[in-house]
PDB file of N, CA, C, O and CB in Angstrom:
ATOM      1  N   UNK A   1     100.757  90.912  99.240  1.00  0.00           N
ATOM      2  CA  UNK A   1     100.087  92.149  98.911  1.00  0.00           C
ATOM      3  C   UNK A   1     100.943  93.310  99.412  1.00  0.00           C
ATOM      4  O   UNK A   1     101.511  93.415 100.498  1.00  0.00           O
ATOM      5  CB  UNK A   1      98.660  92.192  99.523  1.00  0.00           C
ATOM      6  N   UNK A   2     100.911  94.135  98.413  1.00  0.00           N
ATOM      7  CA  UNK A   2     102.360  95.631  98.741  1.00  0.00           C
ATOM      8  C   UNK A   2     101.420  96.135  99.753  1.00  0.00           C
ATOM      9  O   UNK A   2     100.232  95.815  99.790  1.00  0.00           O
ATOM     10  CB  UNK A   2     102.907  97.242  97.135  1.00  0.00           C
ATOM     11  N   UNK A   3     102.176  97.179 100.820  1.00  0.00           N
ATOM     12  CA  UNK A   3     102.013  97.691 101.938  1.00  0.00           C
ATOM     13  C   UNK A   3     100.991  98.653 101.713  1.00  0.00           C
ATOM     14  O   UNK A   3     101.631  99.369 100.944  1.00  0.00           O
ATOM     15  CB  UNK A   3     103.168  98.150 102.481  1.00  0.00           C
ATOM     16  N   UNK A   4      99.928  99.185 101.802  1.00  0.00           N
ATOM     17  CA  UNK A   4      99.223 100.525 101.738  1.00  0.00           C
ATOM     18  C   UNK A   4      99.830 101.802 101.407  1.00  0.00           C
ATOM     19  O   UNK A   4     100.840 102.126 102.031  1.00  0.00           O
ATOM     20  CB  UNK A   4      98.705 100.754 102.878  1.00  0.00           C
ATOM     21  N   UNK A   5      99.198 102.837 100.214  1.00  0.00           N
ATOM     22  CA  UNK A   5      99.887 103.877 100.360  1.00  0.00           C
ATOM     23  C   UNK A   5      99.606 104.626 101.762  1.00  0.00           C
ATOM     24  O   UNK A   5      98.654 104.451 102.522  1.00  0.00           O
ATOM     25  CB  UNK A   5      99.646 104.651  99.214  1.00  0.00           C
ATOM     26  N   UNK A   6     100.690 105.504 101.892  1.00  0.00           N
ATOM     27  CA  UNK A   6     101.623 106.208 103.104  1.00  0.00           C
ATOM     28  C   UNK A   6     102.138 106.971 102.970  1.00  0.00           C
ATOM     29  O   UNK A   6     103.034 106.685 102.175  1.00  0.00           O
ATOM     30  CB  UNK A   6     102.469 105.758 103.662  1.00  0.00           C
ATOM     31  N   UNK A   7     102.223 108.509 103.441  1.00  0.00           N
ATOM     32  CA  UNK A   7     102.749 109.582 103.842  1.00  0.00           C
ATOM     33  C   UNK A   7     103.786 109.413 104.572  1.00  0.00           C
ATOM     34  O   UNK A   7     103.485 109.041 105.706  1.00  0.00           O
ATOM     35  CB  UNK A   7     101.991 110.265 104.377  1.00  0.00           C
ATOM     36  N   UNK A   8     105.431 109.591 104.300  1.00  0.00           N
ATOM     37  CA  UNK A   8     106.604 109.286 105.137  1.00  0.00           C
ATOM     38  C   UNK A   8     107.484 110.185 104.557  1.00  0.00           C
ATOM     39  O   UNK A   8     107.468 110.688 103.434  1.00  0.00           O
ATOM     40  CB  UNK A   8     107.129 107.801 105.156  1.00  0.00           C
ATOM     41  N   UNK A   9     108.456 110.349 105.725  1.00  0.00           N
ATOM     42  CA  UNK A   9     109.652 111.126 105.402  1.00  0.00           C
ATOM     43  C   UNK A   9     110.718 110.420 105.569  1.00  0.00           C
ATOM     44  O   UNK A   9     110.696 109.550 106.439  1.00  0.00           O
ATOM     45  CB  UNK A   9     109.812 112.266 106.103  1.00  0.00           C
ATOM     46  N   UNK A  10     112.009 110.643 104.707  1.00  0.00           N
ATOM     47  CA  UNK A  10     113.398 110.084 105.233  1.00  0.00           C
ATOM     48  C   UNK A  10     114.206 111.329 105.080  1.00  0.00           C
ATOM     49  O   UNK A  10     113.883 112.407 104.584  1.00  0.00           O
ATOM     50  CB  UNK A  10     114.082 108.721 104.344  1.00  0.00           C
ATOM     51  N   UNK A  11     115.342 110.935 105.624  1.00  0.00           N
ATOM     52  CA  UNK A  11     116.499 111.461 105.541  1.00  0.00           C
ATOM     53  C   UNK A  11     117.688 110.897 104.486  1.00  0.00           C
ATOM     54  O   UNK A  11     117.917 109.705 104.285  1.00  0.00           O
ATOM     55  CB  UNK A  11     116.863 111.411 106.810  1.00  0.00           C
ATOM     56  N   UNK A  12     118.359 111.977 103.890  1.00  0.00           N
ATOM     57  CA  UNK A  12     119.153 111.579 103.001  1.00  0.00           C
ATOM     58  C   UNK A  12     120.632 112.394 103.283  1.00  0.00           C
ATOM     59  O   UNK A  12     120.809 113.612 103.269  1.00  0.00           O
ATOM     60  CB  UNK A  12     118.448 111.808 101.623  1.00  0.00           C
ATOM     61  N   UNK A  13     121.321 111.652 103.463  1.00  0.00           N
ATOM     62  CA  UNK A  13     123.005 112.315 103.388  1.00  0.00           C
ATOM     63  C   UNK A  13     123.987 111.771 102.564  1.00  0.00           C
ATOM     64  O   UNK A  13     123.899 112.452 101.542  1.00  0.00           O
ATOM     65  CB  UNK A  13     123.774 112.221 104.705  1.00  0.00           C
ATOM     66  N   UNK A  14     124.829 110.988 102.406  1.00  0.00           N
ATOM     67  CA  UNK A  14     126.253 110.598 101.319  1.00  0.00           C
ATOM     68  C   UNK A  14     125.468 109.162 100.908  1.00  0.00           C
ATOM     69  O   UNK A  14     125.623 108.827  99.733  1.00  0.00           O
ATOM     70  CB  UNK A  14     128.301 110.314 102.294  1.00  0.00           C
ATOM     71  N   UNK A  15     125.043 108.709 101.341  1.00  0.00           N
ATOM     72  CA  UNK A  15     123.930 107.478 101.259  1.00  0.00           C
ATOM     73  C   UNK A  15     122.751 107.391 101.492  1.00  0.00           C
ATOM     74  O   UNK A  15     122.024 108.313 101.862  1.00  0.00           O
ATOM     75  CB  UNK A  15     124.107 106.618 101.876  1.00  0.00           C
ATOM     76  N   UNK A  16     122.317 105.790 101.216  1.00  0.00           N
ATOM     77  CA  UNK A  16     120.817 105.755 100.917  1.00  0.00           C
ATOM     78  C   UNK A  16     120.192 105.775 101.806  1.00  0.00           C
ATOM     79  O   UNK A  16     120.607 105.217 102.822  1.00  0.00           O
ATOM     80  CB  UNK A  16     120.317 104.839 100.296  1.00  0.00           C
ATOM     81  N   UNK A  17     118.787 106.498 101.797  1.00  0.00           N
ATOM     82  CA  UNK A  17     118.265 106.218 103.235  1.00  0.00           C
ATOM     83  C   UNK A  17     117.208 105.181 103.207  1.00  0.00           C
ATOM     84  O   UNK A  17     116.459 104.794 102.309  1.00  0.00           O
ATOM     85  CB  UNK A  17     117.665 107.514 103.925  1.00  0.00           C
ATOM     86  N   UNK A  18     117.387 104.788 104.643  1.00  0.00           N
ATOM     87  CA  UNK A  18     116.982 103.614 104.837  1.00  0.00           C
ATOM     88  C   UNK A  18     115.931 103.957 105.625  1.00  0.00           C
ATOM     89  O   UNK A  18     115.004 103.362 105.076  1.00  0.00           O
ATOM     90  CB  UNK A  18     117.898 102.694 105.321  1.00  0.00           C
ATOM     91  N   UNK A  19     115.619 104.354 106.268  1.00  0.00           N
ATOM     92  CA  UNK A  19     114.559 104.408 107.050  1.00  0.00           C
ATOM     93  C   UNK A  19     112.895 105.405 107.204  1.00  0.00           C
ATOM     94  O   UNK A  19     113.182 106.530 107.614  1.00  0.00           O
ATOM     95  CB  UNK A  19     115.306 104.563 107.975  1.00  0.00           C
ATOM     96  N   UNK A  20     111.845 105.304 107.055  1.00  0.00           N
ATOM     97  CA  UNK A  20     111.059 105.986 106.845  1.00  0.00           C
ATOM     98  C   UNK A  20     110.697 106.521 108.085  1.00  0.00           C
ATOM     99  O   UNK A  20     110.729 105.814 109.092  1.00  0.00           O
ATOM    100  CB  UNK A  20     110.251 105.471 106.158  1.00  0.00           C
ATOM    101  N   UNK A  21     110.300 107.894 108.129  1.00  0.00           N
ATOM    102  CA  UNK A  21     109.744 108.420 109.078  1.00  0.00           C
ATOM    103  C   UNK A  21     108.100 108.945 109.262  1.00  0.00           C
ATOM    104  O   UNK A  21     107.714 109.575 108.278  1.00  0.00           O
ATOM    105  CB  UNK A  21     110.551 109.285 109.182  1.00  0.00           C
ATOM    106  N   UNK A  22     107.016 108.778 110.422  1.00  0.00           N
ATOM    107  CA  UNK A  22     106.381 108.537 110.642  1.00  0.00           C
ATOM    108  C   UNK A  22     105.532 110.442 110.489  1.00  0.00           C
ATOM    109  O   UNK A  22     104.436 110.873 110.131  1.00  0.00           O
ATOM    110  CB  UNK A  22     106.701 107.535 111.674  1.00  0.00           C
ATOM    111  N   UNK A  23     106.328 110.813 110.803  1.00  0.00           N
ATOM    112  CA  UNK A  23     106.325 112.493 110.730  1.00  0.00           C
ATOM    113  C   UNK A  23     107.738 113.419 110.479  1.00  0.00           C
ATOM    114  O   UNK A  23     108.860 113.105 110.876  1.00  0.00           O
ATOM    115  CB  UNK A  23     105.766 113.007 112.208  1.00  0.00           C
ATOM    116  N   UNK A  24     107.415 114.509 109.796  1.00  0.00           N
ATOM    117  CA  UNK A  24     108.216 115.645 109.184  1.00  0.00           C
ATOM    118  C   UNK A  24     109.102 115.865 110.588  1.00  0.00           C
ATOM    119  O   UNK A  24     110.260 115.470 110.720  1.00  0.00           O
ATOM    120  CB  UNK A  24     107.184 117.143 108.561  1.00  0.00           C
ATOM    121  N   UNK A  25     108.507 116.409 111.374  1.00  0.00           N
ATOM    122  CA  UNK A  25     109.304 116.483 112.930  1.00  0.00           C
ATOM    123  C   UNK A  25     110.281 115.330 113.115  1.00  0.00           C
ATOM    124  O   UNK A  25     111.500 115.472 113.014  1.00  0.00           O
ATOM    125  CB  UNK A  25     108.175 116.349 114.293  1.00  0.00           C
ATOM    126  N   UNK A  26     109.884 114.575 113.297  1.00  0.00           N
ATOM    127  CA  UNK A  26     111.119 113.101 113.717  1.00  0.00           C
ATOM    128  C   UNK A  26     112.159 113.318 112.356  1.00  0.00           C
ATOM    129  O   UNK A  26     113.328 113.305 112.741  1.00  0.00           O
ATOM    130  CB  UNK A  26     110.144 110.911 113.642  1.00  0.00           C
ATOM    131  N   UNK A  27     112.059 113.482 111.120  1.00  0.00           N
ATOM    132  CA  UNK A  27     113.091 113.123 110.055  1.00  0.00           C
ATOM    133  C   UNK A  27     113.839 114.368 110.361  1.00  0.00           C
ATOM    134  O   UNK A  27     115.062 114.431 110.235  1.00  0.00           O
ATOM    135  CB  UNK A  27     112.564 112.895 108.380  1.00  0.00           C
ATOM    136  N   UNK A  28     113.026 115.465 110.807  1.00  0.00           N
ATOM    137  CA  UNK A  28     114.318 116.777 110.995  1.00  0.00           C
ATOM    138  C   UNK A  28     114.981 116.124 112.416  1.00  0.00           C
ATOM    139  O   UNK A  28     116.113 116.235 112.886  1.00  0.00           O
ATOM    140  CB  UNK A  28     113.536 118.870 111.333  1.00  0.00           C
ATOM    141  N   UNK A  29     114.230 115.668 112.714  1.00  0.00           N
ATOM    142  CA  UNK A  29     115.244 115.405 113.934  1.00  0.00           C
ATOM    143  C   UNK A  29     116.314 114.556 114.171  1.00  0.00           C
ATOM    144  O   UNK A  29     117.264 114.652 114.948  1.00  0.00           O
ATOM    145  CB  UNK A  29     114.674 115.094 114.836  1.00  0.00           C
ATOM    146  N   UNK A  30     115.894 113.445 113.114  1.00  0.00           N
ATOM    147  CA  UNK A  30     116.969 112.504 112.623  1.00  0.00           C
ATOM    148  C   UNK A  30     118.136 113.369 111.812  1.00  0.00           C
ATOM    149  O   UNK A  30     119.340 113.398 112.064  1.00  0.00           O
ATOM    150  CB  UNK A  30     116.257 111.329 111.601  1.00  0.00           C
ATOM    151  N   UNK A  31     117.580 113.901 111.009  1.00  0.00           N
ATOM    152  CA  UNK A  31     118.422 115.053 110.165  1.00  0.00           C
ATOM    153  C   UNK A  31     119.560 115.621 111.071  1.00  0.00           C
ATOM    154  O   UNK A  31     120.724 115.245 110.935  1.00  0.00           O
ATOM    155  CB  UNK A  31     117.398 116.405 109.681  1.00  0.00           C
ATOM    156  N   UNK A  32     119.217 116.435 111.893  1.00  0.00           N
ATOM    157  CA  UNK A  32     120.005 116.916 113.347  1.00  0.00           C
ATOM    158  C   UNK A  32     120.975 116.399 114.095  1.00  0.00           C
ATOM    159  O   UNK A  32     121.896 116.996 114.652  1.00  0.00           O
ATOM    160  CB  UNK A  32     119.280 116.992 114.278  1.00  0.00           C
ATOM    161  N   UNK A  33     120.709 115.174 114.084  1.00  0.00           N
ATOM    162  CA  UNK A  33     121.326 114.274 114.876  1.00  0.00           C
ATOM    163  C   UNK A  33     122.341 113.788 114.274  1.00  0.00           C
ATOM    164  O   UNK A  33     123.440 113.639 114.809  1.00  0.00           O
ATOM    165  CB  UNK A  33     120.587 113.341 115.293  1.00  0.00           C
ATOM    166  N   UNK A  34     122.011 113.437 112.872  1.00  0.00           N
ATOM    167  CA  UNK A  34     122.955 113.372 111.953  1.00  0.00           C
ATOM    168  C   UNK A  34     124.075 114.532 111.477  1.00  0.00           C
ATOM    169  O   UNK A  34     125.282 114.544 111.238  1.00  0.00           O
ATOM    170  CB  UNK A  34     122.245 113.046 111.008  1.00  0.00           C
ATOM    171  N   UNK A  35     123.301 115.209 111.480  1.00  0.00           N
ATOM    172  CA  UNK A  35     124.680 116.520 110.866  1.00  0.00           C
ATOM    173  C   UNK A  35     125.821 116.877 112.226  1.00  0.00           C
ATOM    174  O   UNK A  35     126.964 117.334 112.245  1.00  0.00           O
ATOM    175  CB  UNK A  35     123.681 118.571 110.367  1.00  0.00           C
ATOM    176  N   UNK A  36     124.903 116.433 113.258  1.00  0.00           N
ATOM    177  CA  UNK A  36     125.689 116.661 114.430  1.00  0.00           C
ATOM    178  C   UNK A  36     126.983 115.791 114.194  1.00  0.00           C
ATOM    179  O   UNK A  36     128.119 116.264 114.139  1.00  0.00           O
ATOM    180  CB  UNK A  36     124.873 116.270 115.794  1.00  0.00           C
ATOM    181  N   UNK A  37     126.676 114.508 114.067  1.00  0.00           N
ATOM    182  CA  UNK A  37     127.731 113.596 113.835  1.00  0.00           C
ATOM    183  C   UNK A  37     128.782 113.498 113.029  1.00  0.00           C
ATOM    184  O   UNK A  37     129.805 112.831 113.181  1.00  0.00           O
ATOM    185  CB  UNK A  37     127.347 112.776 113.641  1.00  0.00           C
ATOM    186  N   UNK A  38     128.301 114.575 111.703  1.00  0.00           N
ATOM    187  CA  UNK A  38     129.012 114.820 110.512  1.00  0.00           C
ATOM    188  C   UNK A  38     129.133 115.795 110.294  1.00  0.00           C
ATOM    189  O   UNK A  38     128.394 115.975 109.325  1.00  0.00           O
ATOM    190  CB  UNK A  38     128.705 114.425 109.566  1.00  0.00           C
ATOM    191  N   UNK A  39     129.648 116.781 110.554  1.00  0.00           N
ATOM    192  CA  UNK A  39     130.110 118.404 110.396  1.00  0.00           C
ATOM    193  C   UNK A  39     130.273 118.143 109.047  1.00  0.00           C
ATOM    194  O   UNK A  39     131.006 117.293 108.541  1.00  0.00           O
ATOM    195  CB  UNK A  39     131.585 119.118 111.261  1.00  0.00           C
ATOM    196  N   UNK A  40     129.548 118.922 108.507  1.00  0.00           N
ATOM    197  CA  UNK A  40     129.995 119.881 106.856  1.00  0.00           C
ATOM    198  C   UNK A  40     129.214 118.728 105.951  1.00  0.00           C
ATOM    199  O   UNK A  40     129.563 118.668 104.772  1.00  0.00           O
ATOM    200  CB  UNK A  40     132.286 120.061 106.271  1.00  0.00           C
ATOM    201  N   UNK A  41     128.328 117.935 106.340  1.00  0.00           N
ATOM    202  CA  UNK A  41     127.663 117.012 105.371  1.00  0.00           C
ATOM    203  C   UNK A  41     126.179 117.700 105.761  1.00  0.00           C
ATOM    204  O   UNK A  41     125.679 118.033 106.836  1.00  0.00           O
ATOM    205  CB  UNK A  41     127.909 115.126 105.675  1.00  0.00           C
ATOM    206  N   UNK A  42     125.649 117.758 104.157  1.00  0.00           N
ATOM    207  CA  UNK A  42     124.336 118.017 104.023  1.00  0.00           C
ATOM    208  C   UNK A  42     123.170 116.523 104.059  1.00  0.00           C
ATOM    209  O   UNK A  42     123.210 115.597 103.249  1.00  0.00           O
ATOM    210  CB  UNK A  42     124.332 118.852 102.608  1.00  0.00           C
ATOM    211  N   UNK A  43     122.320 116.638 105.083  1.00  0.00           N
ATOM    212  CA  UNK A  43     121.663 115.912 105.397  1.00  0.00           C
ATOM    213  C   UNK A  43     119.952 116.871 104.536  1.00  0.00           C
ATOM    214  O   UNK A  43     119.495 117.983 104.802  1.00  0.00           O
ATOM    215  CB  UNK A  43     122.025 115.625 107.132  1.00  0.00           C
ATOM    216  N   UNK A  44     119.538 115.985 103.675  1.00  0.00           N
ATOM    217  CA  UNK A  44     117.457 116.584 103.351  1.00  0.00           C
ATOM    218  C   UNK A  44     116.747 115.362 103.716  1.00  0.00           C
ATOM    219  O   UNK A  44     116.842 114.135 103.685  1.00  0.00           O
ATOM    220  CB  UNK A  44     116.763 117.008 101.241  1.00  0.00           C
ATOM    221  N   UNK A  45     115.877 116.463 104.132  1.00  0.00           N
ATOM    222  CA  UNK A  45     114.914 115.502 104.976  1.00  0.00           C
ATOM    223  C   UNK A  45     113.653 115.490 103.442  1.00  0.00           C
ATOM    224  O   UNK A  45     113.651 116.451 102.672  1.00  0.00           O
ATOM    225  CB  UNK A  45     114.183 116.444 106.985  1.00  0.00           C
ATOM    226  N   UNK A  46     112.816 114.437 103.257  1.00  0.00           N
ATOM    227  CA  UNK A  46     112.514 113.949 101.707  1.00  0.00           C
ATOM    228  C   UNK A  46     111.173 113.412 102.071  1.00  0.00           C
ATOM    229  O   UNK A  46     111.045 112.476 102.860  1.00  0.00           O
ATOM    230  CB  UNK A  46     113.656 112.687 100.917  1.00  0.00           C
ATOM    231  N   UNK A  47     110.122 114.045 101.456  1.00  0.00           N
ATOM    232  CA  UNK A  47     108.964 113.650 101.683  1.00  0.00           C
ATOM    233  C   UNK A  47     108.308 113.206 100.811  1.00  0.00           C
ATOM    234  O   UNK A  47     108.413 113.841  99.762  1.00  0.00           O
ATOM    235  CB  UNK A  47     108.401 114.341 102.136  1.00  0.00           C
ATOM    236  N   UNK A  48     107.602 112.297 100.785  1.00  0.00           N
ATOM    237  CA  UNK A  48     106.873 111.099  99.648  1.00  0.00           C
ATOM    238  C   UNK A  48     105.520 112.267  99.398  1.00  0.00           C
ATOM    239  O   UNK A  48     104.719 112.768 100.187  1.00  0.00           O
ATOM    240  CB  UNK A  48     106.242 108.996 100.579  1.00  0.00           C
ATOM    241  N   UNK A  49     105.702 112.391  98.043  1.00  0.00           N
ATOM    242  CA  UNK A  49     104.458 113.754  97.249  1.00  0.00           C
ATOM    243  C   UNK A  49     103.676 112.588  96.319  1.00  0.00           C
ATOM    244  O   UNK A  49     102.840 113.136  95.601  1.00  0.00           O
ATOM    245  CB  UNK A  49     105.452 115.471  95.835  1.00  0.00           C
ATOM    246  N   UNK A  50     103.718 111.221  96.147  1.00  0.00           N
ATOM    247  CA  UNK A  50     103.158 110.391  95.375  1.00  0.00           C
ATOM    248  C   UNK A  50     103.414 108.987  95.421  1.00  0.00           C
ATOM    249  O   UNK A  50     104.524 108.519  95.674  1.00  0.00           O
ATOM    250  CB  UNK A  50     103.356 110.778  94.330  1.00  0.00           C
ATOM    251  N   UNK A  51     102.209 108.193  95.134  1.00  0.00           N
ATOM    252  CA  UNK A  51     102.357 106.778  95.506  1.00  0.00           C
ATOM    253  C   UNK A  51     101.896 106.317  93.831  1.00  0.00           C
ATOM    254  O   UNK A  51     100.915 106.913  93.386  1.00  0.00           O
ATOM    255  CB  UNK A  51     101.210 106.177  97.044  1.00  0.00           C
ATOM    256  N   UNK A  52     102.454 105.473  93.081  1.00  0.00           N
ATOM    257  CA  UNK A  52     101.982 105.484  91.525  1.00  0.00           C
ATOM    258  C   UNK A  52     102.082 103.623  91.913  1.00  0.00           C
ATOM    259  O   UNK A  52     103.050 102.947  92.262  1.00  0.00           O
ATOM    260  CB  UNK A  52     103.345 106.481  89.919  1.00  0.00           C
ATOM    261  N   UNK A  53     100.489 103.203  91.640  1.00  0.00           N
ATOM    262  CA  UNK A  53     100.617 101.764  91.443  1.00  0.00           C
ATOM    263  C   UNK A  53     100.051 101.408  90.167  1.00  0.00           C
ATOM    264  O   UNK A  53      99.111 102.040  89.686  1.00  0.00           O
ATOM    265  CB  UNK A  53      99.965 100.978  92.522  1.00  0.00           C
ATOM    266  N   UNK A  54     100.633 100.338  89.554  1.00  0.00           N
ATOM    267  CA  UNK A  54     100.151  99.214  88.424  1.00  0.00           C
ATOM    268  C   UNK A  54      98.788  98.305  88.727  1.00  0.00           C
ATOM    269  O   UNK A  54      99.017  97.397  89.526  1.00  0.00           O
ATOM    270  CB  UNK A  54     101.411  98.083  88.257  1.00  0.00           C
ATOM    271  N   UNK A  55      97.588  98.362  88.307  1.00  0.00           N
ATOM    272  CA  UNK A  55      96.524  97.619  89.028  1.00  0.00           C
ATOM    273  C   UNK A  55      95.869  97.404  87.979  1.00  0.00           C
ATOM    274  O   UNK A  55      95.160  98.187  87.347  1.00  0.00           O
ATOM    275  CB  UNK A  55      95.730  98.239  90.155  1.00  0.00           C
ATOM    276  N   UNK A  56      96.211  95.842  87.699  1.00  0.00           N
ATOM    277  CA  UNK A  56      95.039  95.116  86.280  1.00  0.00           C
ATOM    278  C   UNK A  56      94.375  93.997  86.815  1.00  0.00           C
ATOM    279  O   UNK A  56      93.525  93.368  86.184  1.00  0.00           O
ATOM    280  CB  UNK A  56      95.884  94.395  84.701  1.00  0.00           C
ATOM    281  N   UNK A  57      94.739  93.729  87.969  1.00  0.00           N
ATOM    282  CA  UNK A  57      93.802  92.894  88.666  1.00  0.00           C
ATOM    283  C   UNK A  57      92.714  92.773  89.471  1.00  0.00           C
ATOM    284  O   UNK A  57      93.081  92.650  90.639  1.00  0.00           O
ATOM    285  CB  UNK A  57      94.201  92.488  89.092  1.00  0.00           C
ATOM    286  N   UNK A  58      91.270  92.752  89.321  1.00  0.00           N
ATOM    287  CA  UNK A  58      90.520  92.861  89.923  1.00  0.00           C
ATOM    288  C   UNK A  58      89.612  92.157  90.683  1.00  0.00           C
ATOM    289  O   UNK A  58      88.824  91.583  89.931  1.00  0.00           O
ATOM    290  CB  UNK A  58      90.288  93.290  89.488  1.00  0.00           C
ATOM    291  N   UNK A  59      89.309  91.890  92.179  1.00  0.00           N
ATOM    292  CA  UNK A  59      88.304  91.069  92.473  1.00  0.00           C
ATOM    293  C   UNK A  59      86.634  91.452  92.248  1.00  0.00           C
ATOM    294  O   UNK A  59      86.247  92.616  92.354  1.00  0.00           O
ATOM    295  CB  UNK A  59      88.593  90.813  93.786  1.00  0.00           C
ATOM    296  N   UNK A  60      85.933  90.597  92.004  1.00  0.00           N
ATOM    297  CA  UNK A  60      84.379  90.910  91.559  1.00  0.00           C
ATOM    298  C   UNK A  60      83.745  90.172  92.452  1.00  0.00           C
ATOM    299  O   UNK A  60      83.798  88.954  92.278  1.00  0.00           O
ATOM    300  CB  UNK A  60      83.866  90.516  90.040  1.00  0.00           C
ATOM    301  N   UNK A  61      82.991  90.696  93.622  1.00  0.00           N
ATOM    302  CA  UNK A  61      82.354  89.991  94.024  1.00  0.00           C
ATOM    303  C   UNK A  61      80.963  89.359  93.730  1.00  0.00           C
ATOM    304  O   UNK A  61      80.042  90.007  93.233  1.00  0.00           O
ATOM    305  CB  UNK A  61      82.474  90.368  94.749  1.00  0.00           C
ATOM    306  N   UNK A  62      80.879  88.044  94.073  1.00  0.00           N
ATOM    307  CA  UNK A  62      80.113  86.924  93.500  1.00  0.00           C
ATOM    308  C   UNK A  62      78.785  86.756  94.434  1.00  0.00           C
ATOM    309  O   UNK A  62      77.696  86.333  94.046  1.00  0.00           O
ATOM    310  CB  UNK A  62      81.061  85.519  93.459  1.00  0.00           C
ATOM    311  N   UNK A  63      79.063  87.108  95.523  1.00  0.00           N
ATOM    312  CA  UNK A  63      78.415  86.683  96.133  1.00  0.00           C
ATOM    313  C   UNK A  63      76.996  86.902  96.296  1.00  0.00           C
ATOM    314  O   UNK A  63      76.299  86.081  96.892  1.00  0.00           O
ATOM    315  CB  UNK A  63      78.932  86.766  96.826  1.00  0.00           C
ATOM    316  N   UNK A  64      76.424  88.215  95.682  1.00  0.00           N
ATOM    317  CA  UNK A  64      75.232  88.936  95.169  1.00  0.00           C
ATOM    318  C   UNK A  64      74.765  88.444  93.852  1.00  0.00           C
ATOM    319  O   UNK A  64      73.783  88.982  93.341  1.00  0.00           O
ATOM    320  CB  UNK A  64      75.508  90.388  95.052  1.00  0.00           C
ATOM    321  N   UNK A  65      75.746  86.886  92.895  1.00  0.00           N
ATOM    322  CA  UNK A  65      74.907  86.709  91.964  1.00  0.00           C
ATOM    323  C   UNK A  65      74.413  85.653  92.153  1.00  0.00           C
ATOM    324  O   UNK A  65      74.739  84.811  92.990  1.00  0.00           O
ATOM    325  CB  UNK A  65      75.289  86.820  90.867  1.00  0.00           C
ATOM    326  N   UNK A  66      73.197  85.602  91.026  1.00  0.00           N
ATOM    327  CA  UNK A  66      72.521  84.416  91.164  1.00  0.00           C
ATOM    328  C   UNK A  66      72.396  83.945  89.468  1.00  0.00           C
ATOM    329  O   UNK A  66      72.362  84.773  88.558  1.00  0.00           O
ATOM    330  CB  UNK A  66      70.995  84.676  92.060  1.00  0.00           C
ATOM    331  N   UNK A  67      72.333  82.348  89.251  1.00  0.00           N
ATOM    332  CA  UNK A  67      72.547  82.071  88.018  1.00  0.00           C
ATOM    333  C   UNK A  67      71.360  82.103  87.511  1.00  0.00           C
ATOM    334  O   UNK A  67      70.274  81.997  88.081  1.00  0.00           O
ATOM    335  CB  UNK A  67      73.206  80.981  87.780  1.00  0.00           C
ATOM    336  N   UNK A  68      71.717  82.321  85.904  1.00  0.00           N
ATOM    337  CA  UNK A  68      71.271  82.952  85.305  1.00  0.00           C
ATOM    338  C   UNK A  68      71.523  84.380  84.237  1.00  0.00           C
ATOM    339  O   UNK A  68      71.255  84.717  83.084  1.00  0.00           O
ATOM    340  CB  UNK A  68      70.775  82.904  86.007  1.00  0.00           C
ATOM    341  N   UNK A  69      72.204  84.926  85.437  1.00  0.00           N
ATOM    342  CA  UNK A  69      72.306  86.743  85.811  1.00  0.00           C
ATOM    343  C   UNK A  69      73.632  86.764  85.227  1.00  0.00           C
ATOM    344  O   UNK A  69      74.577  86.009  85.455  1.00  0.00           O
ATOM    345  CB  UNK A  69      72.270  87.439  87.743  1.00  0.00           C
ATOM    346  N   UNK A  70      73.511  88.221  84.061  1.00  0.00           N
ATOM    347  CA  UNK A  70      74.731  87.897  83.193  1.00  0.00           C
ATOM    348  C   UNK A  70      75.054  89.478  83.356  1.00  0.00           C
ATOM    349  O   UNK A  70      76.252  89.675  83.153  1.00  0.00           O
ATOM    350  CB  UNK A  70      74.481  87.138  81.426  1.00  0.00           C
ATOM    351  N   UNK A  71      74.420  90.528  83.628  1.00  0.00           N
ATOM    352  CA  UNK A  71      75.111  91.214  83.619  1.00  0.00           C
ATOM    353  C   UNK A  71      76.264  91.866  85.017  1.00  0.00           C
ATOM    354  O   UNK A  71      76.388  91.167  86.022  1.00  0.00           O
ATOM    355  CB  UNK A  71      74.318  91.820  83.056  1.00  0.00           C
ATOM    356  N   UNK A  72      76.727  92.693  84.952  1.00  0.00           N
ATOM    357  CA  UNK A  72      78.432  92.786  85.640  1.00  0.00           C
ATOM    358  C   UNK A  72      79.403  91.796  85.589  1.00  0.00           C
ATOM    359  O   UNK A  72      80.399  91.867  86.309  1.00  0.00           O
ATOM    360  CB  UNK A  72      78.481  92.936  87.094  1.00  0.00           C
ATOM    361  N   UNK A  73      79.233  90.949  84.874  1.00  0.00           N
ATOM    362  CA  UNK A  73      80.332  89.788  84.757  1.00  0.00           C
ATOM    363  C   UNK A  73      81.050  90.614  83.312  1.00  0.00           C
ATOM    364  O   UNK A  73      80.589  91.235  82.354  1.00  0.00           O
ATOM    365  CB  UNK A  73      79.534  87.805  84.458  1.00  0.00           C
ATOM    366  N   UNK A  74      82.393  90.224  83.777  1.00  0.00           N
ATOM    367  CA  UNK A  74      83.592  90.788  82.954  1.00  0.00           C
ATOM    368  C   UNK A  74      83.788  89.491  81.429  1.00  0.00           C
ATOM    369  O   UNK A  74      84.530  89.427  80.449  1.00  0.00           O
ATOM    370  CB  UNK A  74      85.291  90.837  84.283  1.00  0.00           C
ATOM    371  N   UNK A  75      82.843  88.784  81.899  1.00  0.00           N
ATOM    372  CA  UNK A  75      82.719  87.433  80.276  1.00  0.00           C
ATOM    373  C   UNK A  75      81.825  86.678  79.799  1.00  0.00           C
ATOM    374  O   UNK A  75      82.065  85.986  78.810  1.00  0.00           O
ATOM    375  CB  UNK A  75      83.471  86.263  80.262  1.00  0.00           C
TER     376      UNK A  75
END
């Protein structure tokens, strides 16, 4: 089962970023730390504005029916 949607930031410079950040504060700060290391490279700090999932699968719970009982059943 995929991870829960989540609010995260990364950092991005000449490559991919790898790592998510927990808050806006920590990725600038990663950001920082980074440009420190790399004079004249642009480091953006990149914040997740949307989570888009595919969902055709559904569980129905059963456990409230009793036979007989036809309606909310998907057949």
């Amino acid at each position: 089962m995929p991870n829960p949607p989540h609010k995260f930031w990364m950092v991005r410079g000449n490559g991919q970023p790898m790592v998510e950040h927990a808050d806006e504060e920590l990725a600038i700060r990663e950001a920082e730390r980074l440009a420190r290391l790399n004079p004249d490279q642009n480091f953006y700090v990149l914040e997740a504005v949307m989570c888009v999932v595919k969902s055709d699968v559904r569980h129905i719970d059963m456990t409230e029916w009793h036979p007989g009982q036809t309606d909310s059943l998907p057949f």
